[in-house]
N, C-alpha and C positions, 0 to 999 in steps of 0.2 A: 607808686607814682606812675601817671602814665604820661606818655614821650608820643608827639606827633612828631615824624621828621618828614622834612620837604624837602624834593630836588626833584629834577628837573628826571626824566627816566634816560635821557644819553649823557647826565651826568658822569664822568669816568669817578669820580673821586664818592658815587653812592656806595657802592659794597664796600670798600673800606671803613667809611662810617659806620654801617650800618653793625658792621664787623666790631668795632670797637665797642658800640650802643653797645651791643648783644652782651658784652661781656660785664654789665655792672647789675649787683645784682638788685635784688628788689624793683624791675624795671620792667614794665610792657611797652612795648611800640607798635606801632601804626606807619605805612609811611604815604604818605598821599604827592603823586606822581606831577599835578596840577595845582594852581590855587583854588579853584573851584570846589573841588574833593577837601582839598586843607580848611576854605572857610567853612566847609561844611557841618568839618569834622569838629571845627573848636565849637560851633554854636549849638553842637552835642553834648561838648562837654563843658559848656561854658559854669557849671554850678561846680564843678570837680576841680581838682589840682593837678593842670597837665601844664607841659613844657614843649613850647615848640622849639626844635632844631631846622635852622633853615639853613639849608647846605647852598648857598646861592652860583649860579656859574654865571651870570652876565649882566651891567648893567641896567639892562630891561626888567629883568624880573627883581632885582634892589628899587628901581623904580617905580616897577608895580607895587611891589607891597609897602611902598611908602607913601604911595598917595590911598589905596585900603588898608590903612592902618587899622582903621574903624571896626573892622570885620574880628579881629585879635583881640576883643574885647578886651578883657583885663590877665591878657597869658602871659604866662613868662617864658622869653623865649633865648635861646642863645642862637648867633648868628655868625654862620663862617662865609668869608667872600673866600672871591677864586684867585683876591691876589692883594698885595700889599699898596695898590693906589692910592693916593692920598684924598681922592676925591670919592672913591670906594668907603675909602674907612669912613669918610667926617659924613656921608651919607647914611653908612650903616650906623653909627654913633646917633644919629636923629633919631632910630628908633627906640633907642634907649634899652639895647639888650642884657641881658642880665652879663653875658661872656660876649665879646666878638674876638673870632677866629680868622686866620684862614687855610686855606687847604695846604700849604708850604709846608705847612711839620708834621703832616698825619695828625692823626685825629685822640689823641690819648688822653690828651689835655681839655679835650670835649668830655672824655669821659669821665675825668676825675673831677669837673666843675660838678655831672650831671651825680655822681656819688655824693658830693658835700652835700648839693642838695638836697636829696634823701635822707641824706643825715640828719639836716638841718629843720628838714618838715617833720621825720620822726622824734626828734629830739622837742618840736612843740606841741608836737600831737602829746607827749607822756609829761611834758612841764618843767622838764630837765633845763639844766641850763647851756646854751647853745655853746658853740667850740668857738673859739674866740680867735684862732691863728695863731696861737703863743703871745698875744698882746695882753698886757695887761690893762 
């Protein structure tokens, strides 16, 4: 599976991420510094199965990629703000992320969504039957 992640380049909370990405396995990343580079990047891959991580640090750029939604074609992305606002979250909830985060806990729990994932596509890729979370 391959992993776009996005932040901003004076994000302080990039290398940590990027830190934790690295460690799952079955995993290539990309990380695109701009949204320019990032639309560019998905509309590369728009036939493939990639995952955006948007590491966001400010309401402007939550705001940008919410009115070019459009550009995201049909990705599936997980999305960490830079903090617990209520007007942050019910913004980032609009876009309808697979995970939303944010940067408060470190980043571990980004990584173990971005594993199930993998699991979850190689598990339909072979016709098995998907893990269920202990529910019956």
């Amino acid at each position: 599976m391959e992993i776009i992640i996005y932040s901003d380049k004076d994000n302080l909370y990039k290398d940590t991420l990027i830190k934790e990405v690295s460690q799952v396995s079955n995993l290539t990343y990309v990380v695109a510094f701009d949204f320019e580079r990032l639309f560019r990047l998905v509309k590369l891959k728009v036939s493939d199965q990639v995952v955006i991580v948007f590491l966001i640090s400010s309401v402007k750029e939550l705001t940008f990629l919410s009115s070019n939604r459009a550009h995201l074609f049909n990705s599936r992305y997980i999305l960490i703000l830079p903090n617990e606002e209520e007007s942050l979250i019910s913004m980032g909830f609009s876009l309808f992320p697979r995970y939303l985060a944010h940067t408060g806990y470190g980043f571990k729990d980004v990584a173990a969504v971005l594993e199930k994932m993998i699991k979850n596509k190689n598990t339909i890729m072979t016709g098995d039957e998907p893990e269920r979370d202990g529910l019956q």
